[in-house]
C-alpha positions as CSV (number, residue, x, y, z in Angstrom):
1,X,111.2,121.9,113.3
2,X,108.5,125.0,113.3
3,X,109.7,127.7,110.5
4,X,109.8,130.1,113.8
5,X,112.3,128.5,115.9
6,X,114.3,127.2,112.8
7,X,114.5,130.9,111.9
8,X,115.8,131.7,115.3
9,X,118.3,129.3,115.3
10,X,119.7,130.3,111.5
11,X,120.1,133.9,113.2
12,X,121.7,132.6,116.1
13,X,124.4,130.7,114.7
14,X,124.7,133.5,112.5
15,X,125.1,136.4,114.9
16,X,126.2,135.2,117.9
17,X,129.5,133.1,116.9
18,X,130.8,136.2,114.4
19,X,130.1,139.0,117.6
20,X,132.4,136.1,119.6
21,X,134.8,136.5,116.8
22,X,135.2,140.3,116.3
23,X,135.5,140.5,120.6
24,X,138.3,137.3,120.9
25,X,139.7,139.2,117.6
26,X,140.4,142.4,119.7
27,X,142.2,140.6,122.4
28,X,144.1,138.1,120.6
29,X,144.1,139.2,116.9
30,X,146.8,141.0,115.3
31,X,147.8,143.8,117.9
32,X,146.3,142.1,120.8
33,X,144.5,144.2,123.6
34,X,147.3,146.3,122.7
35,X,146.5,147.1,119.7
36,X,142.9,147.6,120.0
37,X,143.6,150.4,123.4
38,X,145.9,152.4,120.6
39,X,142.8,152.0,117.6
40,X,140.5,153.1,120.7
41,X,142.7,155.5,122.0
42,X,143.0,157.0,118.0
43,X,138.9,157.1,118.1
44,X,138.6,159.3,121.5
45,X,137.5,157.1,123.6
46,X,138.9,158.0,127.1
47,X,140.5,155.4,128.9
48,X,141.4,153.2,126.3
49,X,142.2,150.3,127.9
50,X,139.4,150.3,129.5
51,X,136.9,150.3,126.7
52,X,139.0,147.9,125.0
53,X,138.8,145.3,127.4
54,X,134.5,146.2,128.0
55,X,134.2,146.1,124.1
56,X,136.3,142.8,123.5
57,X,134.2,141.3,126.6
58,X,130.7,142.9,126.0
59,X,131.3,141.1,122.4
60,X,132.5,138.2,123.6
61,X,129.6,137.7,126.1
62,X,127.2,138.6,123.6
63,X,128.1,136.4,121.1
64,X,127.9,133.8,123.5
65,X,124.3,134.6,125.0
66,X,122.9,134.6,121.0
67,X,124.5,131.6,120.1
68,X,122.9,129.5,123.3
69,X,120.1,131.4,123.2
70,X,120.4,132.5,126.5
71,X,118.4,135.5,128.5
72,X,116.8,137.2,125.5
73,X,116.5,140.2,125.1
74,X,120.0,141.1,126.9
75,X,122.4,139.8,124.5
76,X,120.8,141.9,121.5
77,X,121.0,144.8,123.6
78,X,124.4,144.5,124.1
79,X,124.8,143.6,120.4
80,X,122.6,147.0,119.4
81,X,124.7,149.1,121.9
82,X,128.5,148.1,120.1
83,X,126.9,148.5,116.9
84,X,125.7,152.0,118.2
85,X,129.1,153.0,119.6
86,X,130.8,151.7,116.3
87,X,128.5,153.7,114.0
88,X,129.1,156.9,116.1
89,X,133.4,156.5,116.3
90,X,134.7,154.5,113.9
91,X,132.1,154.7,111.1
92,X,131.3,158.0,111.2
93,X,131.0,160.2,108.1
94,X,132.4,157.3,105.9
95,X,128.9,156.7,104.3
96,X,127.1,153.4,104.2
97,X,129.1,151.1,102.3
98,X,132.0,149.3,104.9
99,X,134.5,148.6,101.9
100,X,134.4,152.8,102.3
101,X,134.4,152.9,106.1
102,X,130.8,153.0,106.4
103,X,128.2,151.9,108.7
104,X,126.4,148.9,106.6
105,X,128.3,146.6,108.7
106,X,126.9,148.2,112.2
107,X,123.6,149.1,110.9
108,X,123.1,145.0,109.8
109,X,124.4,143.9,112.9
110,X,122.0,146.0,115.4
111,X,119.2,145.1,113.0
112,X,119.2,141.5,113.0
113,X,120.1,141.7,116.9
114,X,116.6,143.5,117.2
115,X,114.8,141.5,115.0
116,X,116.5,138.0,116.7
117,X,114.9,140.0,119.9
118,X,111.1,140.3,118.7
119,X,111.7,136.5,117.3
120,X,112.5,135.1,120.5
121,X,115.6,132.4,120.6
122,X,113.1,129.4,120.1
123,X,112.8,125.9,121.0
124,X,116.3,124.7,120.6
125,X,117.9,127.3,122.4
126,X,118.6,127.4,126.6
127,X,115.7,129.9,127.0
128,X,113.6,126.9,125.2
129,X,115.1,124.6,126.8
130,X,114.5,126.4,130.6
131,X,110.8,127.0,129.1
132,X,111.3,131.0,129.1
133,X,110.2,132.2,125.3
134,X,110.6,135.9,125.8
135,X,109.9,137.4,121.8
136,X,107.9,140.2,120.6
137,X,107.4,144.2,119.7
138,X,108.5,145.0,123.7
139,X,111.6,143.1,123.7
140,X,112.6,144.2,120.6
141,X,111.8,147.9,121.5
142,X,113.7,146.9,124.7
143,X,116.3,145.5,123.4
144,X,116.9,148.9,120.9
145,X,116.5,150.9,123.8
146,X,118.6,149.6,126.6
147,X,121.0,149.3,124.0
148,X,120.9,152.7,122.7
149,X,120.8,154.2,125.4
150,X,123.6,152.5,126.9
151,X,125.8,153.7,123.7
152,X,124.9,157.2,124.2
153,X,125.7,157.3,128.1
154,X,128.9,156.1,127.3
155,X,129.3,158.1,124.3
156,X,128.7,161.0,126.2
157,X,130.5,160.0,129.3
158,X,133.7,158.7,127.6
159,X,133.9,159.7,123.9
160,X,136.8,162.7,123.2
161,X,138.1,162.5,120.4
162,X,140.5,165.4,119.0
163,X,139.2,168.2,117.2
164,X,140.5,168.2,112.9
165,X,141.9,171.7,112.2
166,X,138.7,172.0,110.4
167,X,136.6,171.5,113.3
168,X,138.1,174.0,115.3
169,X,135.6,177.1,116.9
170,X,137.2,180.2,115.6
């Protein structure tokens, strides 16, 4: 096994199975897709049930696409884009650290979803396996980009959240 593709497959069974996790969690976790409509209802984003059920999916779908190594650079855009919208409603103003609320958590995720991009999923992976090693500077950049600006389309389409008192224009 080359360092490279060993590499690849460490981040992949790394990445891939937890973004499974956090999507399954928001459907059948504590709450449900309940729960997770009223926590993105409470973060502004308009409709609710709607972005519940694209985040638990995008997630899920994601998660799966690292793990087999399938169609890079797609899954780590989708990966970079949750992180994005993440970051930008629930994170927000809470600093870095995510015991405080912060965006560590987000920031670590889209990162290694990039880098897992410019690596390429490697020989023991279905792209490997279907002979269709797609890695470098470009698909990372692509991967950051489709998935950034997929976050802030949505973000500005979608995300209304309610003014604080403070916030208010006088």
């Amino acid at each position: 096994m080359k360092g490279h593709d060993a590499a690849a497959l460490v981040l992949r069974a790394t990445l891939g199975p937890m973004l499974f996790a956090h999507g399954w969690n928001k459907v059948a976790g504590p709450g449900g897709l309940k729960g997770t409509t009223g926590w993105f209802e409470a973060l502004g984003l308009k409709p609710a049930e709607v972005h519940a059920r694209m985040a638990a999916g995008t997630e899920m779908a994601a998660g799966v696409g690292i793990a087999l190594g399938a169609a890079n650079p797609l899954p780590a855009a989708a990966a970079v884009g949750l992180m994005t919208v993440a970051a930008r409603t629930d994170h927000r103003g809470k600093g870095f650290f995510v015991f405080k609320g912060g965006w560590e958590y987000a920031g670590v995720v889209g990162g290694a979803a990039v880098a897992l991009a410019a690596l390429g999923n490697g020989r023991y992976s279905l792209d490997g396996l279907l002979r269709r090693q797609r890695a470098g500077a470009g698909h990372a950049l692509l991967a950051a980009g489709v998935g950034t600006v997929s976050a802030a389309a949505l973000l500005v389409l979608c995300y209304r959240p309610e003014k604080k008192p403070d916030e208010t224009d006088q």
